[in-house]
Backbone as CSV, one residue per row, in Angstrom:
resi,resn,N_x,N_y,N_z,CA_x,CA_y,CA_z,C_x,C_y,C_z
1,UNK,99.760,-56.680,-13.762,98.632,-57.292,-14.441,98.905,-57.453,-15.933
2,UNK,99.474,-56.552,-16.671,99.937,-56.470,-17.870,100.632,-57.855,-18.165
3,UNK,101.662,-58.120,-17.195,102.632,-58.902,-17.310,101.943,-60.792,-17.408
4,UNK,101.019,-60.777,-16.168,100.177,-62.051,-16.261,99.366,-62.222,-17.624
5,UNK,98.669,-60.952,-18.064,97.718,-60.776,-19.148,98.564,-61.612,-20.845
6,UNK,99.960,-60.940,-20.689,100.442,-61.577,-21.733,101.000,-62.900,-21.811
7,UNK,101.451,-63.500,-20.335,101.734,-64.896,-20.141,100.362,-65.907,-20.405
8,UNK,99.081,-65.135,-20.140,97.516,-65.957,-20.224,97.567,-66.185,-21.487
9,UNK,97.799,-64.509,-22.605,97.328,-64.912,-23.854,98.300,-65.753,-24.732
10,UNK,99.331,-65.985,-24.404,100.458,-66.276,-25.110,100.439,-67.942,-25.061
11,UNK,99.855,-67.942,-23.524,99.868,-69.770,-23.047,99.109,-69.989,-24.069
12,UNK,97.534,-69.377,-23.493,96.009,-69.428,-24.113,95.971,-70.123,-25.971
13,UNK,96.775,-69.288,-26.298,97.266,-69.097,-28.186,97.494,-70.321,-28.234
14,UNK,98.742,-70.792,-27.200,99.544,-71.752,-28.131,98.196,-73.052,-27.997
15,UNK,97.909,-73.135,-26.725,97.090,-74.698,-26.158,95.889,-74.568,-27.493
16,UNK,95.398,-73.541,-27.770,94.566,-72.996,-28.673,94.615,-73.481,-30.132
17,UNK,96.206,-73.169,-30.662,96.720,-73.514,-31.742,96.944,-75.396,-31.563
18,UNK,96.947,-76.091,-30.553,96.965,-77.624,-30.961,95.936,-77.849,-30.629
19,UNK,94.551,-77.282,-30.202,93.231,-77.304,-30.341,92.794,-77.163,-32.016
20,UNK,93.328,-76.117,-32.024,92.502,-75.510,-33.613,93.612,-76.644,-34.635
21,UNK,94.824,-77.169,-34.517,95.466,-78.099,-35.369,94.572,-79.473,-35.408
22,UNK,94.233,-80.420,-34.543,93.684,-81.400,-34.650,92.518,-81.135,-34.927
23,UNK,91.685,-79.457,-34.671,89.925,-79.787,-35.188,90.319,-79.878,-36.868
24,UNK,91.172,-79.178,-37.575,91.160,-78.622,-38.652,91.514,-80.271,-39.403
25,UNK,92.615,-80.891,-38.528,92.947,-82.079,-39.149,91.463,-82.938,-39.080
26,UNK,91.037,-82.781,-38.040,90.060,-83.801,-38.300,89.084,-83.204,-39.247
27,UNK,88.817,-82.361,-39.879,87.716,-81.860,-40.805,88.255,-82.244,-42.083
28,UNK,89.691,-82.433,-42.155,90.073,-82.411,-43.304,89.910,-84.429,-43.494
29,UNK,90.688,-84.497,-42.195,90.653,-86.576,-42.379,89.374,-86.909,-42.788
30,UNK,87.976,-86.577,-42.699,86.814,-86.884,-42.863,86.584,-86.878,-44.047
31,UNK,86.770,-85.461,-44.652,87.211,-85.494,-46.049,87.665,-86.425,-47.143
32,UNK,88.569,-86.553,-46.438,89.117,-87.723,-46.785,88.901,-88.729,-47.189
33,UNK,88.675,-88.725,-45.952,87.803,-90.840,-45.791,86.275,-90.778,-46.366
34,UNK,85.623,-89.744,-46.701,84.626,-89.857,-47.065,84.730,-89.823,-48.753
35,UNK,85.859,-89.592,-49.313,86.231,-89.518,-50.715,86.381,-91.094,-50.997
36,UNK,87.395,-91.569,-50.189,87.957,-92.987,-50.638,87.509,-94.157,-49.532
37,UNK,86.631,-94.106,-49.041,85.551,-95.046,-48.389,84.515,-94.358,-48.044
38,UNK,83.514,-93.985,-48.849,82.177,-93.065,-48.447,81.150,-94.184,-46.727
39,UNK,81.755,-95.658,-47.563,80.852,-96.410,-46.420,81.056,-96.352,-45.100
40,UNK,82.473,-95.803,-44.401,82.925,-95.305,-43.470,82.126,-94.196,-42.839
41,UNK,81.274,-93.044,-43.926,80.439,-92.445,-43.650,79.065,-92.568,-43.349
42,UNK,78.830,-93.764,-44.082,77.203,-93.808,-43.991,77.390,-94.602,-42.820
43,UNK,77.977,-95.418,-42.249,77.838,-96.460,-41.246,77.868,-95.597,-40.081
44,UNK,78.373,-93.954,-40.051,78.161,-93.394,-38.828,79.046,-93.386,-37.706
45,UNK,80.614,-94.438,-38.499,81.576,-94.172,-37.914,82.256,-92.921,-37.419
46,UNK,82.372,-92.230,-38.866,82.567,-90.343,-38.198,81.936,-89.923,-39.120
47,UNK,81.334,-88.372,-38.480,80.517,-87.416,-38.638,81.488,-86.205,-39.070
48,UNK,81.148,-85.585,-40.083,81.639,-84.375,-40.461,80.920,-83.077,-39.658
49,UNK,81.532,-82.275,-39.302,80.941,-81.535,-38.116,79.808,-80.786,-39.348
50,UNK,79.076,-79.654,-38.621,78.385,-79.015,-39.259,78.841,-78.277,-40.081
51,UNK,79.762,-76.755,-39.926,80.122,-76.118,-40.682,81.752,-75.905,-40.506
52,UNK,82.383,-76.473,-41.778,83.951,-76.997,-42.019,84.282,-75.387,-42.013
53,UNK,84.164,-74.513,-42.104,84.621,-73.536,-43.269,84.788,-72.572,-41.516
54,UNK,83.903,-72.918,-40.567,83.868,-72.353,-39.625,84.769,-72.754,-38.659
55,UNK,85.138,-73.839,-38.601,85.788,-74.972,-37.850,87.503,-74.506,-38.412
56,UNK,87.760,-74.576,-39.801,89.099,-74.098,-39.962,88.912,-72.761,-39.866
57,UNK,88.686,-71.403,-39.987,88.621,-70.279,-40.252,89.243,-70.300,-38.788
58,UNK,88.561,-70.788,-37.159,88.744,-70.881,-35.908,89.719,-71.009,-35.496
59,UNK,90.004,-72.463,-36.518,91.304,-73.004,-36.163,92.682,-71.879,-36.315
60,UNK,92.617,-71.318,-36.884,94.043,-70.331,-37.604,93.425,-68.877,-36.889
61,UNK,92.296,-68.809,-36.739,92.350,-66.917,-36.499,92.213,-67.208,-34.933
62,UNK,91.517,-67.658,-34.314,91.100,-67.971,-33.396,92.638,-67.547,-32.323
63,UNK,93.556,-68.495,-32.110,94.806,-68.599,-31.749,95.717,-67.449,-32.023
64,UNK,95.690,-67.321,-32.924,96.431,-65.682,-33.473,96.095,-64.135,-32.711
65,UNK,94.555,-64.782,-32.946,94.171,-63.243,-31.880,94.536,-63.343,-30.553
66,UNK,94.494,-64.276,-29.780,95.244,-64.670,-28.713,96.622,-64.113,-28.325
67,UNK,97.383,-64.632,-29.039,99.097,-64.461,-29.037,99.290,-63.072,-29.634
68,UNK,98.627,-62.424,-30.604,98.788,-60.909,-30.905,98.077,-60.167,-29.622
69,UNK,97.113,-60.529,-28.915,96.618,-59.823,-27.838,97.348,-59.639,-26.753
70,UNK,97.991,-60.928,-26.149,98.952,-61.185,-25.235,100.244,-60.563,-25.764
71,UNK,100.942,-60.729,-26.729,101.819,-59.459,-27.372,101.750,-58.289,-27.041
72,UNK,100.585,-57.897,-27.392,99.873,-56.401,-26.805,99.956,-55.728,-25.566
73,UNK,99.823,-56.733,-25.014,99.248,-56.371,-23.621,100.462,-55.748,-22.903
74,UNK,101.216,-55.845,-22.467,102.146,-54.759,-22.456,101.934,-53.045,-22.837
75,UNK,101.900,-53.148,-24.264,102.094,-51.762,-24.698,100.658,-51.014,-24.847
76,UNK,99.948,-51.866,-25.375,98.688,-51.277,-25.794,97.729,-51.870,-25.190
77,UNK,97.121,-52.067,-23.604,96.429,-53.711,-23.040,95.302,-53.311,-23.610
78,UNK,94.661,-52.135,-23.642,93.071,-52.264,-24.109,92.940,-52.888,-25.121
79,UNK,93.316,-53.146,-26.558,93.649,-53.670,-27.622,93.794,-54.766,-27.182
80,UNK,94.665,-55.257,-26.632,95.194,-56.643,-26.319,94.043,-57.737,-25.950
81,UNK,93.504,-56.396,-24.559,92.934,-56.922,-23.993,91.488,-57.661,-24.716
82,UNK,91.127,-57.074,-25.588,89.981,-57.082,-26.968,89.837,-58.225,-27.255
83,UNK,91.748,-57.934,-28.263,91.715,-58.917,-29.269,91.377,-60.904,-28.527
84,UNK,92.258,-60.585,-27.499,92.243,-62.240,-26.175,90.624,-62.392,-25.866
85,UNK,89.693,-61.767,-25.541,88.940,-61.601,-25.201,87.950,-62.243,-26.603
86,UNK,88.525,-61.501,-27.672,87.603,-61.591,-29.066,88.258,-63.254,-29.790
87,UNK,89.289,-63.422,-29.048,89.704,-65.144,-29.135,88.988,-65.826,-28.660
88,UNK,88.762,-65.750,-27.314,88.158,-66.679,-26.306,86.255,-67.080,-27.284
89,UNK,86.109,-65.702,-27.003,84.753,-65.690,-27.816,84.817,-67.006,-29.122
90,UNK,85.563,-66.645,-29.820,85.765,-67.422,-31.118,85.822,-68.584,-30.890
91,UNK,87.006,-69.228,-29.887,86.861,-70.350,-29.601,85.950,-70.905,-29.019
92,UNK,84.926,-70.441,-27.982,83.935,-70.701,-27.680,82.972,-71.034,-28.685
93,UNK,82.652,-69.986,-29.698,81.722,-70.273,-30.648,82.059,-71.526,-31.524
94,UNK,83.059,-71.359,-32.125,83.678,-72.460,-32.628,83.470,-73.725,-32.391
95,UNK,84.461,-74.244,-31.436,84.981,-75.448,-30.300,83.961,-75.694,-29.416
96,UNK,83.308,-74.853,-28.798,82.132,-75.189,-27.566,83.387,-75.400,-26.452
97,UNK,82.712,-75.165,-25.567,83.468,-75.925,-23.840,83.912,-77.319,-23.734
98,UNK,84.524,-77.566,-23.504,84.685,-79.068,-23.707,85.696,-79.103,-22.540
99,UNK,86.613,-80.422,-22.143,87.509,-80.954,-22.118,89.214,-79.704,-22.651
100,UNK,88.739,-79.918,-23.894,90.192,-79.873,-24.621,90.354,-78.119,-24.688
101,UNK,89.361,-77.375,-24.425,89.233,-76.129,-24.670,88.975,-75.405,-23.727
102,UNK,89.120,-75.513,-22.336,88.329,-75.060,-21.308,89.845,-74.233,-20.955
103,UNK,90.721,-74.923,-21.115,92.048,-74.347,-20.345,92.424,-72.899,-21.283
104,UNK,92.052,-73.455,-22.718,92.182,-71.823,-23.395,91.339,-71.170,-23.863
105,UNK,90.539,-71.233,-24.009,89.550,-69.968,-23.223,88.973,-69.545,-22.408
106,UNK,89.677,-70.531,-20.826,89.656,-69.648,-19.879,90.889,-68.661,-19.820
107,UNK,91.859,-68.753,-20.034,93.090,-68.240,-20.239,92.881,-67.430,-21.015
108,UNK,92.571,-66.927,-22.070,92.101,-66.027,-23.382,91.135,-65.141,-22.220
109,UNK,90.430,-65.383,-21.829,89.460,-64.358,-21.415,89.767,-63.601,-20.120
110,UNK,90.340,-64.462,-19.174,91.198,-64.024,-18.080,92.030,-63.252,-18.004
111,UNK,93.102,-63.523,-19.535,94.224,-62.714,-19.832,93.638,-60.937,-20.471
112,UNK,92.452,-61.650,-20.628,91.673,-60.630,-21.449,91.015,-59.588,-20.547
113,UNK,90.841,-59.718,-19.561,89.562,-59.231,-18.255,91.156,-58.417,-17.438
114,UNK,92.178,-58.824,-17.350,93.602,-58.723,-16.741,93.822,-57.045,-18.019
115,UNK,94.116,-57.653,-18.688,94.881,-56.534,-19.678,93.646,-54.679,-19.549
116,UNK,91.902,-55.160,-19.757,91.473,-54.128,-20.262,91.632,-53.374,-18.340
117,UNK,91.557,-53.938,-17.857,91.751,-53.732,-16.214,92.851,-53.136,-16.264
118,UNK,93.910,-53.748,-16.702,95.167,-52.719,-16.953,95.449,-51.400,-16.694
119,UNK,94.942,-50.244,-15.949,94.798,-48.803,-16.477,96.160,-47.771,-16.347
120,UNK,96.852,-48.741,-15.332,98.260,-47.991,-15.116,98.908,-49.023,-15.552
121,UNK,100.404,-48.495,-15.638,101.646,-49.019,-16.123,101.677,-49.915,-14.711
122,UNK,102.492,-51.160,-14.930,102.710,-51.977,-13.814,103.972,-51.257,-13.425
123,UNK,104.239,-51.395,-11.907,104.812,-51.285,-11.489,106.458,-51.981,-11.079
124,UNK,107.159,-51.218,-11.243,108.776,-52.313,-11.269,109.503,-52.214,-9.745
């Protein structure tokens, strides 16, 4: 179980990390375009999400706790198991369910539910 737990969080992280890369890009492109064509904004073409600061913070910690959890999970799974678990959460709060996010934080939480379950050493 250990062994699946860290392949979940490790997948989970990465799909996570080109989740959290394009939200962050797109918070920033808006930015952007709302500097050097504001009318792009008012016309309702794109929407700046609600809270930017929450959206990147996600983007970078979010994924990390993932891949340090799945790291974990091996040596220390309760920890591991936490930190994947305390990803999934994040991304959830963050990202919402969607499409693009469903595969890693189901994976984050799975890997996560796998690791604290963990109670013996796997077997060789």
């Amino acid at each position: 179980m250990r062994n699946a737990a860290l392949m979940l969080g490790v997948i989970g992280g990465i799909i996570g990390m080109i989740v959290g890369f394009f939200s962050y890009a797109y918070t920033q492109a808006v930015d952007i375009i709302g500097e050097k064509a504001p009318e792009v904004l008012d016309q309702g073409v794109l929407e700046q999400v609600d809270n930017v600061g929450l959206i990147r913070f996600m983007a970078l910690f979010a994924p990390l706790l993932a891949i340090a959890g799945g790291a974990m999970a091996r040596s220390k799974a309760q920890i591991g198991g936490g930190l994947m678990l305390a990803s999934a959460a994040g991304m959830y709060y963050a990202f919402h369910f969607n499409a693009f996010t469903m595969f890693p934080i189901a994976m984050c939480a799975l890997g996560g539910v796998l690791a604290i379950a963990a109670v013996k050493p796997d077997e060789h």
